[in-house]
C-alpha positions as CSV (number, residue, x, y, z in Angstrom):
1,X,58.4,78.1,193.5
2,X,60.9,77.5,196.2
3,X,64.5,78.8,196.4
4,X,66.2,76.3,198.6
5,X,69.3,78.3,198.9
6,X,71.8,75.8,197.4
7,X,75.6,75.9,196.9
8,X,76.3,77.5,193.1
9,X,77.2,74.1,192.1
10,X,74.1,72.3,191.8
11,X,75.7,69.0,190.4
12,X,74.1,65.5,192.1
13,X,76.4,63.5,194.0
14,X,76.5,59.7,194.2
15,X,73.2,58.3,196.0
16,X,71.7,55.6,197.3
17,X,68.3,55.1,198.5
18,X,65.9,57.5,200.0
19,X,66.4,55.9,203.0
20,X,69.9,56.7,203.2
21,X,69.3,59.8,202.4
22,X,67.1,60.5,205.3
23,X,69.7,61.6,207.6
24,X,67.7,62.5,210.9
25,X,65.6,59.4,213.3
26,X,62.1,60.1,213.0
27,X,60.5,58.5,216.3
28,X,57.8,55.4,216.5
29,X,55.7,54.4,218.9
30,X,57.4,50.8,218.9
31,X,60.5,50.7,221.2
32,X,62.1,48.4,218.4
33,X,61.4,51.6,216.1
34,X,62.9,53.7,218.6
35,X,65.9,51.9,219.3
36,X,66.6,51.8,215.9
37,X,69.4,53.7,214.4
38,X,68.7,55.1,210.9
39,X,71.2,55.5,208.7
40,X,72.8,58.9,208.3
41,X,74.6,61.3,205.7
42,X,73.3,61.7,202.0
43,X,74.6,60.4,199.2
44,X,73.4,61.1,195.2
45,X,73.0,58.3,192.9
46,X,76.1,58.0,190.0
47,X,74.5,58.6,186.9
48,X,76.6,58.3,183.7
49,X,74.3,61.1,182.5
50,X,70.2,62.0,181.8
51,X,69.2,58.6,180.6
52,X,71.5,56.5,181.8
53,X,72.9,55.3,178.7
54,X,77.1,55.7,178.8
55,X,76.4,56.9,174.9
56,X,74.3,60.2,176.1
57,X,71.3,61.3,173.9
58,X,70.7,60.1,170.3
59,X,72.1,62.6,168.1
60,X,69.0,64.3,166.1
61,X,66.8,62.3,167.8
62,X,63.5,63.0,165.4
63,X,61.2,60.8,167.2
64,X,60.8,63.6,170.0
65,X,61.8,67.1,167.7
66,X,64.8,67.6,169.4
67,X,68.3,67.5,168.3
68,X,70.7,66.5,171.7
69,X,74.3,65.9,170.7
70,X,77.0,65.2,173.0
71,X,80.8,66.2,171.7
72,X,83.5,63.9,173.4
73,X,86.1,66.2,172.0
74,X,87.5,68.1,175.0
75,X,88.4,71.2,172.6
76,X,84.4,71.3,172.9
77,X,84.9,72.1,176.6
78,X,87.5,74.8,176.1
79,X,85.0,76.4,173.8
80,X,81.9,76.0,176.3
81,X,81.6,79.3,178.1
82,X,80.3,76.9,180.8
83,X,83.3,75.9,181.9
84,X,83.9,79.6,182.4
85,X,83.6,80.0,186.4
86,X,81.6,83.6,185.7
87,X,78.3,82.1,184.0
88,X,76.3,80.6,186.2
89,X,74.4,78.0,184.4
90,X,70.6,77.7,185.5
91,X,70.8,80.8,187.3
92,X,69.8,84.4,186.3
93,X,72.7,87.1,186.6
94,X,73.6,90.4,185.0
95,X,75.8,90.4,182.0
96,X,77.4,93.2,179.9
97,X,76.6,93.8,176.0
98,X,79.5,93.6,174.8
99,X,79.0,92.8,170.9
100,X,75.7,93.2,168.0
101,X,75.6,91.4,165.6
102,X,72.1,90.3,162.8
103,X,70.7,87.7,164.7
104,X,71.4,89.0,168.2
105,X,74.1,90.3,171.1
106,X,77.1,88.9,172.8
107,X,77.2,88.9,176.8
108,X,79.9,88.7,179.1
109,X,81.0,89.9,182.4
110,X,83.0,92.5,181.2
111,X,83.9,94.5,178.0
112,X,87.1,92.5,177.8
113,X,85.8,89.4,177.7
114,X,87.1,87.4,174.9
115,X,84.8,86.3,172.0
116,X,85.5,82.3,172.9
117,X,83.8,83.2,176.6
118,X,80.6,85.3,175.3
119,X,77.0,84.2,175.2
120,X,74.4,84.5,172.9
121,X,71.2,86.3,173.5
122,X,68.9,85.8,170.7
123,X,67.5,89.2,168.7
124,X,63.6,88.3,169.6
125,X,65.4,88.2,173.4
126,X,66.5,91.6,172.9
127,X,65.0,94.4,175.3
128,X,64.0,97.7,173.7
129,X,66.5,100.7,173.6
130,X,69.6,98.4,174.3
131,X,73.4,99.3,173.6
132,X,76.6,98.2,173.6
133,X,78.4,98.8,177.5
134,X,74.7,98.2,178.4
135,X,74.1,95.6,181.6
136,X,71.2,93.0,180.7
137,X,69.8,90.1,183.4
138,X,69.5,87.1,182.2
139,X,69.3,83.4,182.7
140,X,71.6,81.5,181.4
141,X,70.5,77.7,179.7
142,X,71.2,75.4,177.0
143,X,69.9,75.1,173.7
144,X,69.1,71.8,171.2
145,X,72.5,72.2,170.1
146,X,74.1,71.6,174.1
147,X,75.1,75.6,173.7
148,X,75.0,77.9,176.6
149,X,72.6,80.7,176.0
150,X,71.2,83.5,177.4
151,X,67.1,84.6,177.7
152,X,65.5,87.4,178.8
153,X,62.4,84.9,180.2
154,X,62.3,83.4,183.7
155,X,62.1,80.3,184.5
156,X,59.2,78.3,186.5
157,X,61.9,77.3,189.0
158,X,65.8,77.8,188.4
159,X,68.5,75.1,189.5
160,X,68.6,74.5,193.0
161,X,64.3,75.2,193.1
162,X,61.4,73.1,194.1
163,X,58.1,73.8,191.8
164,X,55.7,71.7,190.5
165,X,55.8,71.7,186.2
166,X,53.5,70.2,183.8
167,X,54.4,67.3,181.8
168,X,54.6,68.2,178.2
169,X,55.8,64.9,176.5
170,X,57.1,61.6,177.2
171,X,59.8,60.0,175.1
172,X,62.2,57.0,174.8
173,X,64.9,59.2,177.1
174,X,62.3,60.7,179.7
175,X,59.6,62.8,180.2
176,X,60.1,66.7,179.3
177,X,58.0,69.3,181.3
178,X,57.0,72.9,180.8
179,X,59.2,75.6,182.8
180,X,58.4,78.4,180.5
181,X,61.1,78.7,178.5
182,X,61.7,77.4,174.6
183,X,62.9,74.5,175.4
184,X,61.6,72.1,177.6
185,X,63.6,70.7,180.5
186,X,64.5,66.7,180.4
187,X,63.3,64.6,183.3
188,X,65.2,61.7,182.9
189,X,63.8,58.2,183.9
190,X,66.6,57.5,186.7
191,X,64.9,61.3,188.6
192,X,61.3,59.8,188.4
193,X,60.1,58.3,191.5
194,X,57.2,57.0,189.6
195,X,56.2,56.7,185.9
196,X,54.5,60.1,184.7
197,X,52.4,61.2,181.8
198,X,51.7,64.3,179.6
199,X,49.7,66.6,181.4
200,X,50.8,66.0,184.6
201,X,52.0,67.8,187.3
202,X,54.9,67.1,188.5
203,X,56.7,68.5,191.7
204,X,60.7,68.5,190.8
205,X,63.7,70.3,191.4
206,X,66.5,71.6,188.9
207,X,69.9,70.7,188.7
208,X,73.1,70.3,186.5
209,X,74.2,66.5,185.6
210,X,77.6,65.3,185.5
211,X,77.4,66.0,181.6
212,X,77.0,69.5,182.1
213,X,72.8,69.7,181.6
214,X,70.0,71.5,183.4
215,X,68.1,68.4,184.0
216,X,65.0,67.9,186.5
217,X,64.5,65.6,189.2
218,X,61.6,64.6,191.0
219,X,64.0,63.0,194.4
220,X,63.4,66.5,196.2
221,X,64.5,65.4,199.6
222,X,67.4,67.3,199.4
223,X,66.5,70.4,197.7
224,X,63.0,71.1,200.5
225,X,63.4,73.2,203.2
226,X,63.7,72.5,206.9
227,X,62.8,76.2,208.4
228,X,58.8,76.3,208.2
229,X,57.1,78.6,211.1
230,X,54.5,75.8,211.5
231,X,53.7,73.9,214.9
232,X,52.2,71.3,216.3
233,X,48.7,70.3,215.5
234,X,48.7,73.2,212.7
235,X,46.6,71.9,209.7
236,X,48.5,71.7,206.5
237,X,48.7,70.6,202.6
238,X,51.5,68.0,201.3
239,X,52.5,66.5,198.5
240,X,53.8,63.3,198.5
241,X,56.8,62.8,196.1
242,X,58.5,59.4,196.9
243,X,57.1,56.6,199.2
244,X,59.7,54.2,201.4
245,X,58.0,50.8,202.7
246,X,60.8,51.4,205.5
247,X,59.7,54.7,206.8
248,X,56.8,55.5,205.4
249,X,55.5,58.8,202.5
250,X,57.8,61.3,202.1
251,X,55.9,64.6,201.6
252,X,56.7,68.4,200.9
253,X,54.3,70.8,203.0
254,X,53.0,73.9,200.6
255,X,55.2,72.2,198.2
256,X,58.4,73.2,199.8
257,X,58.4,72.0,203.3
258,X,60.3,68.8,204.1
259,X,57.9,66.3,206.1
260,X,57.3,62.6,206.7
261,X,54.3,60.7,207.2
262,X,55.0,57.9,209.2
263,X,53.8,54.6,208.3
264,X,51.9,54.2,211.2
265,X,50.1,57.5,210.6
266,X,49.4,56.6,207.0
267,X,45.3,55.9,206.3
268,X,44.6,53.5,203.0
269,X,46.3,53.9,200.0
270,X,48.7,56.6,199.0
271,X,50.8,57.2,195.6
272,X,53.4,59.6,194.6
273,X,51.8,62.9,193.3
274,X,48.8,62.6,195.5
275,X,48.2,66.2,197.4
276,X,47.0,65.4,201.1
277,X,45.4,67.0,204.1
278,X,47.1,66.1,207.3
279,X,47.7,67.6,211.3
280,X,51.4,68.1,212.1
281,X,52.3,65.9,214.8
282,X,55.9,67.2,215.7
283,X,58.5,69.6,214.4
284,X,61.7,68.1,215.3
285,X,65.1,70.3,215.9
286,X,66.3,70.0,212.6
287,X,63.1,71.6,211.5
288,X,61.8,68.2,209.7
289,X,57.9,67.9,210.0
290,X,56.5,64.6,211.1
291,X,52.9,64.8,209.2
292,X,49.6,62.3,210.2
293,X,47.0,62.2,207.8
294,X,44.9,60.2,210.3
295,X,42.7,62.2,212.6
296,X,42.8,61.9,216.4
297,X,42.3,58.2,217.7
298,X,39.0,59.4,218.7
299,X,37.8,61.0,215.7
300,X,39.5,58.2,213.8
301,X,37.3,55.7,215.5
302,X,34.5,57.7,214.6
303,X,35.3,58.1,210.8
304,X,36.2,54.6,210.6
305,X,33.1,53.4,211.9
306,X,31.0,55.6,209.7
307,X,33.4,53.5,206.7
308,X,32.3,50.2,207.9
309,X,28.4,51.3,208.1
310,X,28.9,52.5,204.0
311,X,30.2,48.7,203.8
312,X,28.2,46.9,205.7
313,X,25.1,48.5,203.4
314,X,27.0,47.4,200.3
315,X,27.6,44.1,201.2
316,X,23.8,43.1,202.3
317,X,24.5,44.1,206.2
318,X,27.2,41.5,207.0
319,X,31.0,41.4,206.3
320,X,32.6,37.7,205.2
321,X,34.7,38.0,207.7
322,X,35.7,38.5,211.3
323,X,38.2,40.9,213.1
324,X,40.9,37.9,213.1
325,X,41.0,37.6,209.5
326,X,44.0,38.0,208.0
327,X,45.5,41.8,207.8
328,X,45.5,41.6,204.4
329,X,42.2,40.4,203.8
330,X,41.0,43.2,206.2
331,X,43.0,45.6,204.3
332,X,42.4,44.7,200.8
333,X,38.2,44.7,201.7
334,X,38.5,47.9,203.9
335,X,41.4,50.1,203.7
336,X,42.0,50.0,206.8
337,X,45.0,48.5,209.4
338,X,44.1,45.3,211.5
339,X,44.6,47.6,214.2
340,X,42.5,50.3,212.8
341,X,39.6,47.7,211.9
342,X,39.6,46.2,215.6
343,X,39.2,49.3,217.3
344,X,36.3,50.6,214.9
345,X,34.3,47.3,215.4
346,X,35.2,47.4,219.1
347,X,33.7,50.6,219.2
348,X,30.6,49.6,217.3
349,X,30.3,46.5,219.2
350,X,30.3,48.9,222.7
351,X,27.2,51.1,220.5
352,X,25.6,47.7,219.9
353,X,25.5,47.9,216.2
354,X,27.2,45.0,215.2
355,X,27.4,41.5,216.0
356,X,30.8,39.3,215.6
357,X,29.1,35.9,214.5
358,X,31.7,32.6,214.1
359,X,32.9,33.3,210.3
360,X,31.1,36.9,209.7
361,X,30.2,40.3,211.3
362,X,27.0,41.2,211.3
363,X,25.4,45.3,211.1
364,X,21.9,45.3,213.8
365,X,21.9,49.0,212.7
Protein backbone atom coordinates (compact mmCIF):
# COMPACT_ATOMS: atom_id res chain seq x y z
CA UNK A 1 0.00 0.00 0.00
CA UNK A 2 1.10 3.40 -1.14
CA UNK A 3 0.07 6.80 0.17
CA UNK A 4 0.67 9.08 -2.76
CA UNK A 5 0.11 12.21 -0.76
CA UNK A 6 -2.93 13.64 -2.62
CA UNK A 7 -4.97 16.86 -2.23
CA UNK A 8 -8.12 16.00 0.37
CA UNK A 9 -10.31 16.13 -2.56
CA UNK A 10 -9.67 13.06 -4.38
CA UNK A 11 -12.38 13.69 -7.10
CA UNK A 12 -11.16 12.68 -11.05
CA UNK A 13 -11.07 15.43 -13.36
CA UNK A 14 -11.87 15.33 -17.02
CA UNK A 15 -9.22 13.01 -19.00
CA UNK A 16 -8.15 12.05 -22.05
CA UNK A 17 -5.83 9.37 -22.98
CA UNK A 18 -2.89 8.06 -21.19
CA UNK A 19 -0.92 9.59 -23.53
CA UNK A 20 -2.02 12.99 -22.60
CA UNK A 21 -1.65 12.27 -19.41
CA UNK A 22 2.02 11.58 -19.69
CA UNK A 23 3.17 15.01 -19.13
CA UNK A 24 7.10 14.70 -19.23
CA UNK A 25 9.27 13.61 -22.90
CA UNK A 26 10.68 10.37 -22.32
CA UNK A 27 13.80 10.19 -24.76
CA UNK A 28 14.38 7.64 -27.95
CA UNK A 29 17.10 6.68 -29.68
CA UNK A 30 15.48 7.90 -33.02
CA UNK A 31 16.06 11.62 -33.59
CA UNK A 32 12.37 11.78 -35.01
CA UNK A 33 11.47 10.41 -31.37
CA UNK A 34 13.56 12.95 -29.94
CA UNK A 35 12.40 15.82 -31.64
CA UNK A 36 9.16 15.07 -30.85
CA UNK A 37 7.13 17.03 -28.52
CA UNK A 38 4.73 15.05 -26.20
CA UNK A 39 1.88 16.36 -25.18
CA UNK A 40 1.74 17.91 -21.74
CA UNK A 41 -0.70 18.60 -18.64
CA UNK A 42 -3.20 15.89 -17.31
CA UNK A 43 -6.52 15.73 -17.84
CA UNK A 44 -9.28 13.05 -16.09
CA UNK A 45 -11.83 11.55 -18.22
CA UNK A 46 -15.82 13.02 -17.64
CA UNK A 47 -17.66 10.33 -16.28
CA UNK A 48 -21.37 10.89 -15.66
CA UNK A 49 -20.73 8.44 -12.74
CA UNK A 50 -19.31 4.54 -11.81
CA UNK A 51 -20.82 2.81 -14.85
CA UNK A 52 -21.27 5.26 -17.12
CA UNK A 53 -24.87 5.19 -17.36
CA UNK A 54 -26.53 9.03 -16.83
CA UNK A 55 -29.30 6.85 -14.68
CA UNK A 56 -26.44 5.69 -11.88
CA UNK A 57 -26.78 2.09 -10.38
CA UNK A 58 -29.92 -0.07 -10.65
CA UNK A 59 -31.83 0.45 -7.59
CA UNK A 60 -31.74 -3.07 -5.52
CA UNK A 61 -29.93 -4.45 -7.99
CA UNK A 62 -30.41 -8.43 -6.84
CA UNK A 63 -28.37 -9.85 -9.56
CA UNK A 64 -25.08 -8.85 -7.68
CA UNK A 65 -26.61 -8.68 -3.58
CA UNK A 66 -26.27 -5.17 -3.46
CA UNK A 67 -28.76 -2.50 -3.04
CA UNK A 68 -27.07 0.99 -4.80
CA UNK A 69 -29.63 3.79 -5.03
CA UNK A 70 -29.01 7.14 -6.12
CA UNK A 71 -31.52 10.07 -4.63
CA UNK A 72 -31.80 13.08 -7.22
CA UNK A 73 -33.58 15.05 -4.53
CA UNK A 74 -31.06 17.74 -3.35
CA UNK A 75 -32.67 17.70 0.22
CA UNK A 76 -30.71 14.24 0.12
CA UNK A 77 -27.51 16.33 -0.07
CA UNK A 78 -28.39 18.65 2.75
CA UNK A 79 -28.89 15.50 4.79
CA UNK A 80 -25.52 13.81 3.65
CA UNK A 81 -22.95 14.52 6.31
CA UNK A 82 -20.63 14.35 3.26
CA UNK A 83 -21.27 17.40 2.06
CA UNK A 84 -20.15 18.48 5.57
CA UNK A 85 -16.42 19.88 4.86
CA UNK A 86 -15.30 18.07 8.41
CA UNK A 87 -15.69 14.28 7.31
CA UNK A 88 -13.32 13.28 5.17
CA UNK A 89 -14.70 10.60 3.03
CA UNK A 90 -12.26 7.58 2.27
CA UNK A 91 -9.93 8.80 4.80
CA UNK A 92 -9.48 7.75 8.57
CA UNK A 93 -9.74 10.68 11.21
CA UNK A 94 -10.70 11.02 14.81
CA UNK A 95 -14.25 11.75 15.71
CA UNK A 96 -16.03 12.50 19.03
CA UNK A 97 -18.91 10.16 20.64
CA UNK A 98 -21.19 12.30 20.85
CA UNK A 99 -24.55 10.08 21.05
CA UNK A 100 -25.57 5.97 22.10
CA UNK A 101 -28.07 4.69 20.96
CA UNK A 102 -29.26 0.28 20.51
CA UNK A 103 -27.69 -0.35 17.41
CA UNK A 104 -24.63 1.85 17.75
CA UNK A 105 -22.91 5.58 18.45
CA UNK A 106 -23.15 8.91 16.73
CA UNK A 107 -19.70 10.76 15.65
CA UNK A 108 -18.89 14.10 14.96
CA UNK A 109 -16.22 16.58 15.39
CA UNK A 110 -17.47 18.08 18.29
CA UNK A 111 -20.07 17.64 21.09
CA UNK A 112 -22.17 20.28 19.35
CA UNK A 113 -22.44 18.89 16.31
CA UNK A 114 -25.99 18.71 15.18
CA UNK A 115 -27.78 15.36 14.80
CA UNK A 116 -28.30 16.02 10.76
CA UNK A 117 -24.20 16.14 10.61
CA UNK A 118 -23.43 12.90 12.83
CA UNK A 119 -22.27 9.49 11.59
CA UNK A 120 -22.98 6.17 12.39
CA UNK A 121 -20.64 3.72 13.78
CA UNK A 122 -22.28 0.39 13.95
CA UNK A 123 -22.47 -1.49 17.66
CA UNK A 124 -20.27 -4.65 16.38
CA UNK A 125 -17.70 -1.45 15.41
CA UNK A 126 -17.76 -0.39 18.82
CA UNK A 127 -14.39 -0.52 20.87
CA UNK A 128 -14.47 -1.87 24.35
CA UNK A 129 -14.89 0.56 27.43
CA UNK A 130 -16.13 3.50 25.17
CA UNK A 131 -18.16 6.73 26.38
CA UNK A 132 -19.83 9.44 25.49
CA UNK A 133 -17.05 12.87 25.12
CA UNK A 134 -14.83 9.78 24.11
CA UNK A 135 -12.55 10.45 20.76
CA UNK A 136 -12.66 7.23 18.35
CA UNK A 137 -10.45 6.90 14.76
CA UNK A 138 -12.19 5.92 12.15
CA UNK A 139 -12.66 5.66 8.44
CA UNK A 140 -15.27 7.07 7.12
CA UNK A 141 -17.25 5.05 3.80
CA UNK A 142 -20.40 4.39 2.36
CA UNK A 143 -22.79 1.77 2.88
CA UNK A 144 -25.42 -0.26 0.35
CA UNK A 145 -27.78 2.44 1.13
CA UNK A 146 -25.12 5.48 -0.37
CA UNK A 147 -24.91 6.51 3.57
CA UNK A 148 -21.72 7.83 5.06
CA UNK A 149 -20.58 5.59 7.80
CA UNK A 150 -17.98 5.14 10.10
CA UNK A 151 -15.69 1.70 10.86
CA UNK A 152 -13.32 0.94 13.21
CA UNK A 153 -11.44 -1.52 10.27
CA UNK A 154 -8.80 -0.18 7.90
CA UNK A 155 -8.78 -0.32 4.68
CA UNK A 156 -6.34 -2.21 2.14
CA UNK A 157 -5.55 1.19 0.56
CA UNK A 158 -7.61 4.56 1.36
CA UNK A 159 -8.52 7.27 -1.40
CA UNK A 160 -5.69 8.80 -2.83
CA UNK A 161 -3.61 4.95 -2.37
CA UNK A 162 -2.01 2.69 -4.78
CA UNK A 163 -2.44 -1.25 -3.69
CA UNK A 164 -3.03 -4.14 -5.44
CA UNK A 165 -6.77 -5.87 -4.31
CA UNK A 166 -8.28 -9.04 -5.28
CA UNK A 167 -11.18 -9.35 -7.50
CA UNK A 168 -14.13 -10.58 -5.62
CA UNK A 169 -17.00 -10.46 -8.32
CA UNK A 170 -17.74 -9.30 -11.59
CA UNK A 171 -21.21 -7.82 -12.49
CA UNK A 172 -23.21 -6.07 -15.19
CA UNK A 173 -21.88 -2.43 -13.55
CA UNK A 174 -18.02 -3.61 -12.92
CA UNK A 175 -15.90 -5.63 -11.11
CA UNK A 176 -15.98 -5.27 -7.14
CA UNK A 177 -12.62 -6.14 -5.27
CA UNK A 178 -11.71 -6.98 -1.70
CA UNK A 179 -10.21 -3.92 0.45
CA UNK A 180 -11.16 -5.51 3.77
CA UNK A 181 -14.02 -3.85 4.67
CA UNK A 182 -17.93 -5.08 4.48
CA UNK A 183 -18.51 -3.88 1.59
CA UNK A 184 -16.67 -4.31 -1.42
CA UNK A 185 -15.32 -1.29 -3.41
CA UNK A 186 -16.86 -0.81 -7.19
CA UNK A 187 -14.35 -0.90 -10.08
CA UNK A 188 -16.29 0.50 -12.68
CA UNK A 189 -15.70 -0.62 -16.38
CA UNK A 190 -14.71 3.05 -17.65
CA UNK A 191 -11.33 2.59 -14.61
CA UNK A 192 -10.35 -0.92 -16.15
CA UNK A 193 -7.55 -0.69 -18.45
CA UNK A 194 -8.29 -4.28 -19.31
CA UNK A 195 -11.14 -6.73 -18.73
CA UNK A 196 -10.55 -8.49 -15.14
CA UNK A 197 -11.86 -11.62 -13.44
CA UNK A 198 -12.66 -12.91 -9.90
CA UNK A 199 -9.66 -13.76 -8.31
CA UNK A 200 -7.58 -11.52 -9.64
CA UNK A 201 -5.24 -9.10 -8.53
CA UNK A 202 -5.61 -6.03 -9.42
CA UNK A 203 -3.28 -2.93 -8.80
CA UNK A 204 -5.77 0.29 -8.46
CA UNK A 205 -6.08 3.40 -6.72
CA UNK A 206 -9.11 4.93 -4.64
CA UNK A 207 -11.00 7.85 -5.27
CA UNK A 208 -14.29 9.74 -4.97
CA UNK A 209 -16.52 10.06 -8.38
CA UNK A 210 -18.45 13.00 -9.35
CA UNK A 211 -21.55 11.25 -7.63
CA UNK A 212 -20.03 11.37 -4.35
CA UNK A 213 -18.64 7.33 -4.27
CA UNK A 214 -15.41 5.72 -3.10
CA UNK A 215 -14.87 4.04 -6.39
CA UNK A 216 -11.47 2.26 -7.66
CA UNK A 217 -9.55 2.79 -10.58
CA UNK A 218 -6.98 0.87 -12.22
CA UNK A 219 -5.53 4.35 -14.51
CA UNK A 220 -2.79 4.88 -11.64
CA UNK A 221 -0.59 7.22 -13.51
CA UNK A 222 -1.48 9.91 -11.52
CA UNK A 223 -1.73 8.55 -8.12
CA UNK A 224 2.28 6.66 -8.30
CA UNK A 225 5.03 8.28 -6.97
CA UNK A 226 7.87 10.07 -8.70
CA UNK A 227 10.56 10.17 -5.57
CA UNK A 228 12.10 6.46 -5.55
CA UNK A 229 15.94 6.42 -4.22
CA UNK A 230 16.65 4.03 -7.16
CA UNK A 231 19.47 4.54 -9.89
CA UNK A 232 20.68 3.58 -12.82
CA UNK A 233 21.19 0.08 -13.77
CA UNK A 234 19.59 -0.93 -10.26
CA UNK A 235 17.54 -4.15 -10.80
CA UNK A 236 13.89 -3.83 -10.07
CA UNK A 237 10.18 -5.42 -10.05
CA UNK A 238 7.14 -3.65 -12.13
CA UNK A 239 3.93 -4.06 -12.71
CA UNK A 240 2.48 -3.11 -15.79
CA UNK A 241 -0.95 -1.45 -15.48
CA UNK A 242 -1.90 0.14 -18.87
CA UNK A 243 0.01 -0.34 -22.24
CA UNK A 244 0.18 2.83 -25.07
CA UNK A 245 1.15 1.53 -28.71
CA UNK A 246 2.47 5.35 -28.78
CA UNK A 247 4.95 5.16 -25.92
CA UNK A 248 5.21 2.02 -25.01
CA UNK A 249 4.10 -0.13 -21.08
CA UNK A 250 3.43 1.87 -18.44
CA UNK A 251 4.65 0.18 -15.21
CA UNK A 252 4.71 0.93 -11.39
CA UNK A 253 8.14 -0.21 -9.67
CA UNK A 254 7.40 -2.19 -6.12
CA UNK A 255 3.90 -1.29 -7.04
CA UNK A 256 4.27 2.37 -6.36
CA UNK A 257 6.91 3.73 -8.42
CA UNK A 258 6.04 5.59 -11.68
CA UNK A 259 8.11 4.10 -14.68
CA UNK A 260 7.92 3.54 -18.41
CA UNK A 261 9.17 0.92 -20.56
CA UNK A 262 9.87 2.17 -23.77
CA UNK A 263 8.70 0.44 -26.75
CA UNK A 264 11.96 -0.07 -27.92
CA UNK A 265 13.14 -1.73 -24.69
CA UNK A 266 10.05 -3.90 -24.63
CA UNK A 267 10.98 -8.00 -25.36
CA UNK A 268 7.87 -10.21 -26.82
CA UNK A 269 4.58 -9.90 -25.60
CA UNK A 270 3.41 -8.02 -22.59
CA UNK A 271 -0.29 -7.51 -21.00
CA UNK A 272 -1.66 -5.43 -18.36
CA UNK A 273 -1.19 -7.12 -14.93
CA UNK A 274 1.90 -8.87 -15.91
CA UNK A 275 4.70 -8.40 -12.96
CA UNK A 276 8.20 -7.92 -14.76
CA UNK A 277 11.93 -8.04 -14.02
CA UNK A 278 13.75 -5.15 -15.66
CA UNK A 279 17.30 -2.79 -15.27
CA UNK A 280 16.52 0.91 -14.88
CA UNK A 281 17.97 2.68 -17.60
CA UNK A 282 17.52 6.36 -16.45
CA UNK A 283 15.88 8.40 -13.68
CA UNK A 284 14.91 11.55 -15.24
CA UNK A 285 14.56 15.03 -13.14
CA UNK A 286 11.06 14.63 -12.48
CA UNK A 287 11.95 11.45 -10.75
CA UNK A 288 10.06 9.26 -13.65
CA UNK A 289 11.96 5.83 -14.21
CA UNK A 290 12.67 4.78 -17.73
CA UNK A 291 12.56 0.79 -17.21
CA UNK A 292 14.24 -1.97 -19.98
CA UNK A 293 13.23 -5.29 -19.59
CA UNK A 294 15.78 -6.33 -22.32
CA UNK A 295 19.24 -7.19 -21.09
CA UNK A 296 22.36 -5.51 -22.30
CA UNK A 297 22.78 -5.67 -26.29
CA UNK A 298 25.36 -8.10 -25.54
CA UNK A 299 23.69 -10.35 -23.30
CA UNK A 300 20.56 -9.87 -25.31
CA UNK A 301 22.36 -11.36 -28.35
CA UNK A 302 23.30 -14.03 -26.27
CA UNK A 303 19.77 -14.90 -24.87
CA UNK A 304 18.29 -14.42 -28.10
CA UNK A 305 20.49 -16.75 -29.76
CA UNK A 306 20.03 -19.44 -27.17
CA UNK A 307 15.79 -18.71 -28.32
CA UNK A 308 16.53 -19.43 -31.86
CA UNK A 309 18.65 -22.76 -31.02
CA UNK A 310 15.16 -24.04 -28.78
CA UNK A 311 13.41 -23.18 -32.32
CA UNK A 312 15.47 -24.33 -34.65
CA UNK A 313 15.29 -27.99 -32.62
CA UNK A 314 11.44 -27.64 -32.81
CA UNK A 315 11.13 -27.01 -36.20
CA UNK A 316 13.44 -30.00 -37.55
CA UNK A 317 16.81 -27.63 -37.61
CA UNK A 318 15.68 -25.08 -40.21
CA UNK A 319 13.45 -21.97 -40.00
CA UNK A 320 10.81 -21.25 -43.19
CA UNK A 321 12.18 -18.25 -43.41
CA UNK A 322 14.97 -15.81 -43.86
CA UNK A 323 16.03 -12.61 -41.91
CA UNK A 324 14.15 -10.41 -44.71
CA UNK A 325 10.90 -11.83 -43.96
CA UNK A 326 8.36 -9.74 -43.12
CA UNK A 327 8.60 -8.16 -39.36
CA UNK A 328 5.55 -9.65 -38.64
CA UNK A 329 6.19 -13.02 -39.76
CA UNK A 330 9.46 -12.87 -37.76
CA UNK A 331 7.58 -11.68 -34.81
CA UNK A 332 4.62 -13.78 -34.82
CA UNK A 333 7.21 -17.20 -35.26
CA UNK A 334 9.78 -15.78 -32.71
CA UNK A 335 8.88 -13.03 -30.41
CA UNK A 336 11.38 -11.17 -31.33
CA UNK A 337 11.87 -7.46 -33.24
CA UNK A 338 13.30 -7.64 -37.02
CA UNK A 339 16.01 -5.84 -35.41
CA UNK A 340 16.38 -8.14 -32.56
CA UNK A 341 16.19 -11.36 -34.93
CA UNK A 342 19.02 -9.88 -37.44
CA UNK A 343 21.42 -9.26 -34.90
CA UNK A 344 20.91 -12.85 -33.09
CA UNK A 345 21.42 -14.62 -36.49
CA UNK A 346 24.26 -12.29 -37.40
CA UNK A 347 25.85 -13.37 -34.36
CA UNK A 348 25.25 -17.02 -35.02
CA UNK A 349 26.15 -16.75 -38.48
CA UNK A 350 29.86 -15.09 -37.11
CA UNK A 351 29.86 -18.62 -34.59
CA UNK A 352 29.15 -20.62 -37.74
CA UNK A 353 25.97 -22.22 -36.59
CA UNK A 354 23.64 -21.36 -38.98
CA UNK A 355 23.39 -21.06 -42.58
CA UNK A 356 21.05 -18.34 -44.47
CA UNK A 357 19.89 -20.58 -47.46
CA UNK A 358 17.54 -18.66 -50.46
CA UNK A 359 13.96 -19.14 -48.68
CA UNK A 360 15.19 -20.76 -45.15
CA UNK A 361 17.81 -20.64 -42.38
CA UNK A 362 19.45 -23.47 -41.63
CA UNK A 363 20.98 -24.65 -37.70
CA UNK A 364 24.80 -26.72 -38.59
CA UNK A 365 24.78 -26.94 -34.77
Amino acid sequence: MYNSEKPENFEKRKDNSIESKYSARWNSDSEDEKSRDYKSGYRKNGRENNTGDRNGYKNNDRRNGRGFTRSNDRREEIRNPEFNSRFKLGRKQELVVVKTVDFGVYLGDSMETAMEDRVLLPKKQIPEGVNVGDTIEVFLYKDSKDRIIATTNTPVISAGEVGVLKVSQVTPVGAFLNWGLEKDILLPYKEQTKPVKEGEDVLVAIYVDKSKRLAATMKVYEYLDKNSDYQKDDRVTARIYQISEQFGAFAAVDDRFSALIPKRELVGKVNVGDVVEGRITAVREDGKIDLSIREKAYIQIEKDAQKLIELFDKNGGELPFTDKAAPEIIKSATGMSKNEFKRAIGHMLKTRKVEILEKTIKYKG
